[in-house]
C-alpha positions, 0 to 999 in steps of 0.5 A: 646468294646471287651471282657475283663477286665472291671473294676465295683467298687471300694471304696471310700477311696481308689481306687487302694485297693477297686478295684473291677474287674470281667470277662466278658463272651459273653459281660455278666458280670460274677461271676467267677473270680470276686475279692472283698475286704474280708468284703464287701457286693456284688455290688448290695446290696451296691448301694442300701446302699448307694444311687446315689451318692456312685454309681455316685463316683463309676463311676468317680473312675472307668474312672480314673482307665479305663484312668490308663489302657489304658493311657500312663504311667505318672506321676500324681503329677507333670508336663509334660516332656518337649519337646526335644530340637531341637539340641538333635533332629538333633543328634538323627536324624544324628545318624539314618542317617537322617541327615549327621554327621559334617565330623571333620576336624582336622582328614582329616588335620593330615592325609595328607602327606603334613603336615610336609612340610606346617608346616616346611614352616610356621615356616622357613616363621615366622623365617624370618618375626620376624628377618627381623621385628627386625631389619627392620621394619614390612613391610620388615619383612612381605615381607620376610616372604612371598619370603621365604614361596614362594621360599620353594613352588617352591623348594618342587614342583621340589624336591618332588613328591606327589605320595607314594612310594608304589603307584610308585612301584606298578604302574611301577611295572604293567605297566612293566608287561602288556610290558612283557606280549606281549613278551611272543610270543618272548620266553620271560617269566618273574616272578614277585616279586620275594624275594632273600633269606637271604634278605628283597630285592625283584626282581620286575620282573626276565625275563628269554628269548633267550637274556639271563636272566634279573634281571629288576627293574621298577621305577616310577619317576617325570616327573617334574625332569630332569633325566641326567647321569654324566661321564658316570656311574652317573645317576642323578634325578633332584638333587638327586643322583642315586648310591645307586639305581644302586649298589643294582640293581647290588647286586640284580642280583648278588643274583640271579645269586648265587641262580640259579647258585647253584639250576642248577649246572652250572653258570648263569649270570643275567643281572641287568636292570633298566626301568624307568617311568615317566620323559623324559630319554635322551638317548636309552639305558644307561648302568651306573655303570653295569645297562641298563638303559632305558624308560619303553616305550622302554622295548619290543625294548629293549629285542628284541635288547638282543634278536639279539645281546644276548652278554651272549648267546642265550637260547633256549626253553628247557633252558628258561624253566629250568631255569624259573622252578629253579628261581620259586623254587631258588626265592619265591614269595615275600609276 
């Protein structure tokens, strides 16, 4: 055992007030720093007072206070702790990521955007069953309930689309970038996102190039919707009318032509374009309530056809250049 404090006696009354502790030194017991009751005669002349016996009580108290010092720390008096349970175990053990945390179900549910259409399923399905039940029986109620919640799966598949807007925009929106890029050796240049001022609207894509300059808007769409066009100025997706779209992109350009006319002192006409992707377009190029519109996949013959034909007439490099200079100070960048 190595030096330290070792205990010597203690008082048979009492063992944590009669302790007696002395320091070792070189693995001698000592006399400096040794500790005694007042009033009680040194070790030695004590064992002889009070014979064997006192010395072998001694020894007993003396492995008690050496198993206190050296034990953990416990409670004497009363029993042991119980064993932890095994379930408080496995949540220890997941929190120190032994064990993987139940994924909650509930929060994964609220979070998917087809909520509301299930739910509204549901109800119109259990509108029809108790009608149908009321008054026909539960058999012809049941079978009701399930053409009606069958007939709204097939609508929903058709009418909507399970991509977010914001992931459709930001698709399109790439794809006509990476067309425009392989352009550019055509004296094509484009900005992308550019904001109108005054407006919370955004240009996806200003192209500036010797067919003149183009205010293109990128749209991703169903392919499972038919796109159509109606007397020639109406342009249909699946049943959803598309006016609306076709006179902002004309106000669109409109505000850009505003801006870059009054930034270069001299009037500049944009030319609103639409290029969409996803579903099959019927036609080349479509020009609808003022707008080009055609597939994404015919963008770069689309601009090099304005390029031979160029109806607002040609550019040349030291206009493209000007006007891309005056769009990239007339237009910010949209944040």
């Amino acid at each position: 055992m190595s030096p330290g404090w070792l205990p010597v006696i203690a008082s048979s009354s009492s063992a944590a007030s009669a302790t007696v502790r002395e320091r070792a030194v070189d693995g001698q017991p000592g006399q400096v720093g040794e500790e005694r009751p007042a009033g009680d005669p040194p070790p030695a002349q004590a064992a002889r007072n009070h014979g064997p016996a006192w010395t072998q009580r001694t020894t007993s108290i003396t492995l008690w206070d050496v198993d206190r010092e050296t034990g953990p720390d416990t409670d004497g008096t009363g029993p042991a702790a119980p064993a932890e349970p095994r379930a408080g175990r496995r949540e220890e053990a997941a929190r120190g990521g032994l064990v993987p945390a139940p994924r909650p179900i509930h929060g994964g549910l609220a979070g998917d955007p087809r909520l509301p259409i299930w739910i509204a399923r549901a109800v119109m399905a259990l509108v029809a069953g108790v009608a149908i039940t009321a008054w026909q029986g539960w058999r012809f109620g049941l079978t009701a309930a399930a053409l009606v919640a069958i007939a709204d799966t097939i609508y929903r598949s058709r009418t909507t689309s399970m991509i977010p807007a914001a992931v459709r925009v930001s698709s399109a929106q790439r794809r006509t970038g990476r067309r425009l890029f392989l352009l550019r050796p055509h004296g094509y240049v484009a900005l992308r996102s550019r904001a109108i001022p005054g407006s919370d609207s955004v240009i996806d894509h200003l192209v500036i190039g010797p067919g003149g300059v183009f205010a293109l808007d990128s749209e991703l769409w169903d392919r499972r919707l038919p796109v159509r066009s109606v007397t020639g100025d109406m342009l249909y997706h699946g049943p959803f009318s598309q006016k609306a779209r076709l006179e902002h992109a004309t106000w669109e350009a409109s505000r850009a032509a505003v801006h870059l006319s009054s930034a270069l002192g001299q009037k500049i006409t944009v030319r609103p374009a639409m290029a969409i992707y996803g579903p099959m377009i019927p036609w080349i190029v479509a020009s609808l309530n003022g707008v080009d519109v055609f597939a994404g996949k015919r963008l770069r013959k689309y601009f090099r056809r304005q390029t031979r034909t160029g109806s607002a007439g040609r550019l040349d490099a030291g206009q493209i250049e000007e006007i891309h200079i005056a769009a990239a100070l007339a237009l910010p960048a949209a944040r």
